[in-house]
Structure formats: structure tokens, C-alpha cells
N, C-alpha and C positions, 0 to 999 in steps of 0.2 A: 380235781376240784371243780371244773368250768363244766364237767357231764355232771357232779351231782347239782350245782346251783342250776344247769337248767331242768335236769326232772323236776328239781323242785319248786320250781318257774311251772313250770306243765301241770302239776298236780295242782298246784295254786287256782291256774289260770282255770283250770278243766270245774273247780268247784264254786267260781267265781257269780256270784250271784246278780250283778250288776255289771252294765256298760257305761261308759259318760261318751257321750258324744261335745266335741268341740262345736265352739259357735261358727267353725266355719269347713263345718262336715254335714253328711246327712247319712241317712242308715236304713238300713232295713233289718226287720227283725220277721225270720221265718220260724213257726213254731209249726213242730212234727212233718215240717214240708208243706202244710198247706197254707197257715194264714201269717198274711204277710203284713205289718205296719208299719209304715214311714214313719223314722225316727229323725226330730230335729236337734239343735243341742240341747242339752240335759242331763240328767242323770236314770237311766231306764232300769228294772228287774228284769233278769233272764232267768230262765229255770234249766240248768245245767242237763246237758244230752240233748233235752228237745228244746230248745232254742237257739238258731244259729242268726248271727247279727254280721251282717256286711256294714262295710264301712269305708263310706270315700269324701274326699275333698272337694267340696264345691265354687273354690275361689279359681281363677282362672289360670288354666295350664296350654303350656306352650308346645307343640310337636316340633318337632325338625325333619324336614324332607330330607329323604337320602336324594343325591345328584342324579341326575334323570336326563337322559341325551335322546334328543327327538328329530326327526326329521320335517321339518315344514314342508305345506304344498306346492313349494317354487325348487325342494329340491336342499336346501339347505341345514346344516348340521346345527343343531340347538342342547348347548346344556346348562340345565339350572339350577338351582336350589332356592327351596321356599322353607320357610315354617306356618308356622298357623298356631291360634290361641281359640281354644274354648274351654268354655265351664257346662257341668253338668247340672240341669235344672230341675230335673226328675229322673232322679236315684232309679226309681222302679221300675221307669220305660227303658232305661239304658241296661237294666240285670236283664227284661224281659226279651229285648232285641239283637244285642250285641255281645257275643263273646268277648271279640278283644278289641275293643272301643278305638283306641288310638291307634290299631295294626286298619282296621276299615275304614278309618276316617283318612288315612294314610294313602291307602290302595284308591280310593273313591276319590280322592282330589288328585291323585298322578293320572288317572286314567282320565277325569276332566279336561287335565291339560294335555293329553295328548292327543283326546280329541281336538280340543279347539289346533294346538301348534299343527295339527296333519293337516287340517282343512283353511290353513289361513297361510298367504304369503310372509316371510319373515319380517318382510319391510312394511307390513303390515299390524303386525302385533301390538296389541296394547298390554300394557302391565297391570290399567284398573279394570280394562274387562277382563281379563284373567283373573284377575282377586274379586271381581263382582259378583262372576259366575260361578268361582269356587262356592263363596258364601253362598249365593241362593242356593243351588247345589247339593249343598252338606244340609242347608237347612229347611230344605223342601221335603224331606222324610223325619216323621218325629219319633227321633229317639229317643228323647231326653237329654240331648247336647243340644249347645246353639253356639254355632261358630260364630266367633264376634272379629275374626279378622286372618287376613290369610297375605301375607308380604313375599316377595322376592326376594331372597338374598343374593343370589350368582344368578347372571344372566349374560351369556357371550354367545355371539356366532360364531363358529369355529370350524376347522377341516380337522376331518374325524378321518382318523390312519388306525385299519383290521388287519389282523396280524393272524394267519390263517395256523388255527392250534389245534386239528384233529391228526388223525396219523394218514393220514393220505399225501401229505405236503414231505415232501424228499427235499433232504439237507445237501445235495452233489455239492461240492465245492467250498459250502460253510463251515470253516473251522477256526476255533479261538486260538489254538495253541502252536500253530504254524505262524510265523510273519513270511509276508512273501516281498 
């Protein structure tokens, strides 16, 4: 019953003549691939086949940094966790420039900070220049995002223990199932 209610969701959707954008989305509507028109909220006509209609949320969204271990220039083991908050301001520049929007805003603010933590003693580190320079940063190329804020969540010095896991490393004497 749940494959036919979605064909028939698909057939629906496929001869749908109209879009509604919410008041807090924006759109783009491409017709046969070339002309493009920024949709605000509303209610829009599409002509089914040659009109395809993108559709994203422009109120503000939050990333989460995955944990990132760095070494500073005095030699010291660093790991973090940040997020960051942007909204997108132009639909058009962000379909034009970026594939995967939140995977390069992601990449482009760890690699910030591992410039700055490689070039700065640990006991030097600032928390607002690191979220000052994120921000300019992200927001010195315009894609049609504007980073409005980039926080620290985890932040510890720590001693960082490598556990050597290719096959060149020989077990002599390591064994679980013997007590001695």
C-alpha cells in the first residue's frame, strides 16, 4: 500500500503546477536550464518538465565542527570543537559557487584554524581571534552566506598517545589470553 500512495505522491507531484515558498525560504526557479529567477515567499506557476525549482531556508543554521587535534608552534597537542551559525543571503550565488555549502564552510574554517594553532604558541592563543578571523575569513569570498558567528565548544591542552597500526609493527610477547 506505501509503494502505491508514493507513485501516486510522484505522479501528483511530477504534474504539479505550482510552488509556495515559505516566508522564511528562498528559491530559484530554472526554466529549460537557462533562465533563472529568484523566488521569495509566495505562491509561483511552474510548467512541469521544464521548470525545476530549488528550495532552501534562509533563517539561520548552525554547523558542528567534527573534533580536530592540532599541534601548536611551541610543540603542544591541541584539540577542539567549534560550531558556527550562518544564514544564506543569496540563493543564487550559493547554487552558483558551492556544491556542498556546509561540507566547505566546514573544511575552510578547520584549515583557518590550523593555520592560526601551527603558527601561534599554545600559551598564546586567543579564543576571539580565532572566531574573528574565522568570521572575516568565511566572509571575505562572497557566496551568498554570511557567517554571523563561529564559538568554541571543547578546548584542552592535552598529551596525545599514537598507537602504531600498519603491518610492520610485530606483536613478540603481546598476548591477551595468557596470564603470566
Amino acid at each position: 500500500m506505501n509503494q502505491v500512495q508514493q507513485f501516486l505522491e510522484y505522479i501528483f507531484n511530477s504534474f504539479k503546477i505550482w510552488i509556495i515558498i515559505q516566508p522564511w525560504e528562498a528559491g530559484l526557479r530554472v526554466r529549460m536550464g537557462k533562465h533563472v529567477k529568484k523566488l521569495k515567499g509566495g505562491m509561483y506557476f511552474k510548467i512541469p518538465y521544464l521548470d525545476s525549482v530549488y528550495v532552501q531556508e534562509i533563517r539561520l543554521r548552525v554547523l558542528s565542527m567534527p573534533i580536530q587535534t592540532l599541534t601548536s608552534k611551541d610543540g603542544k597537542s591541541i584539540t577542539m570543537a567549534a560550531s558556527m551559525g550562518y544564514i544564506i543571503n543569496n540563493i543564487e550565488k550559493v547554487y552558483q559557487t558551492l556544491y556542498h555549502p556546509e561540507l566547505t564552510l566546514i573544511n575552510m574554517a578547520m584549515a583557518e584554524i590550523t593555520e592560526y594553532i601551527a603558527n601561534t604558541d599554545a600559551t598564546l592563543i586567543s579564543f576571539s581571534e580565532i572566531q574573528d578571523r574565522i568570521i572575516t575569513k568565511m566572509n571575505e569570498q562572497d557566496y551568498g552566506i554570511d557567517v554571523q558567528y563561529y564559538k568554541m565548544n571543547n578546548f584542552a591542552i592535552v598529551r596525545t598517545y599514537r598507537f602504531i597500526q600498519d603491518q610492520s609493527w610485530v606483536h613478540e610477547g603481546l598476548t591477551m589470553d595468557s596470564k603470566k
